[in-house]
C-alpha positions as CSV (number, residue, x, y, z in Angstrom):
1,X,176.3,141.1,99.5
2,X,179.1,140.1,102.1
3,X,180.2,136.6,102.1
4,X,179.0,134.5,104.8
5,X,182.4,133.4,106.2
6,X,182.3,129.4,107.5
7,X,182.2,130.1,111.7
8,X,178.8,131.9,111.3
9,X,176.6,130.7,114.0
10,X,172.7,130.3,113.0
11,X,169.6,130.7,114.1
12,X,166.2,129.8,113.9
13,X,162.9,132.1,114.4
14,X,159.7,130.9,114.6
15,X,156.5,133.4,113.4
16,X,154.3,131.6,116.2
17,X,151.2,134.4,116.8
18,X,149.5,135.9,113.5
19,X,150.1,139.9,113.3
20,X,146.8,140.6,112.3
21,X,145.8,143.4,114.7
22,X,148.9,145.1,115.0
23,X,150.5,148.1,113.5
24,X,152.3,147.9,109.6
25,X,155.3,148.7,111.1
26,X,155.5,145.4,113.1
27,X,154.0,143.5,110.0
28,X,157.5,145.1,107.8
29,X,159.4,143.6,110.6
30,X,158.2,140.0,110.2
31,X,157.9,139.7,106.6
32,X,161.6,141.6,106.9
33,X,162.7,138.3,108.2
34,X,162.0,136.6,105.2
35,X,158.6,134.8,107.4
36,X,155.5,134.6,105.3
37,X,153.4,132.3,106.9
38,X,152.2,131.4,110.5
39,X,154.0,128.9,112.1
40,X,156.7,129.2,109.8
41,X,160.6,128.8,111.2
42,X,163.5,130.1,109.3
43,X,167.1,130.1,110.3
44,X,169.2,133.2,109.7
45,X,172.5,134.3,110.3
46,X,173.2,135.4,114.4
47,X,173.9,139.2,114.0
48,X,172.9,142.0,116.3
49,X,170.8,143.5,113.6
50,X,168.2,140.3,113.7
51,X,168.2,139.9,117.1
52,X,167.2,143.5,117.1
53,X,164.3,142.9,114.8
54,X,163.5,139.7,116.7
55,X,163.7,142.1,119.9
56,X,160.9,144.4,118.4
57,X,158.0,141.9,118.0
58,X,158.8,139.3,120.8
59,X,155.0,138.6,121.1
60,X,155.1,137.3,117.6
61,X,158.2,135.4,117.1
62,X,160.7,133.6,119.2
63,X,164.0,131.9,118.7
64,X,163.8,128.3,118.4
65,X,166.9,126.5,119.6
């Protein structure tokens, strides 16, 4: 894995509305993120590729600042 260097900016998602209802392929997405439970916030590192994911299921997560 690449070392995080020290300048890395953070940020935190929240899994706010349960996926239950919607297609596996946004399920992958959330639990993806690390996010097992509702209501549950992590912080991960600010990169393109997570906002990207975070991009895909807006109506299940949001960025928490």
């Amino acid at each position: 894995m690449a070392e995080e260097t020290q300048n890395t900016s953070k940020i935190k998602i929240q899994y706010y509305r349960s996926s239950i209802g919607y297609p596996k392929s946004q399920k992958t997405v959330v639990k993806s993120l690390g996010i097992t439970k509702l209501n549950q916030t992590v912080e991960r590192v600010d990169s393109p590729s997570i906002r990207g994911a975070v991009a895909k299921v807006p109506h299940l997560l949001k960025i928490v600042q």
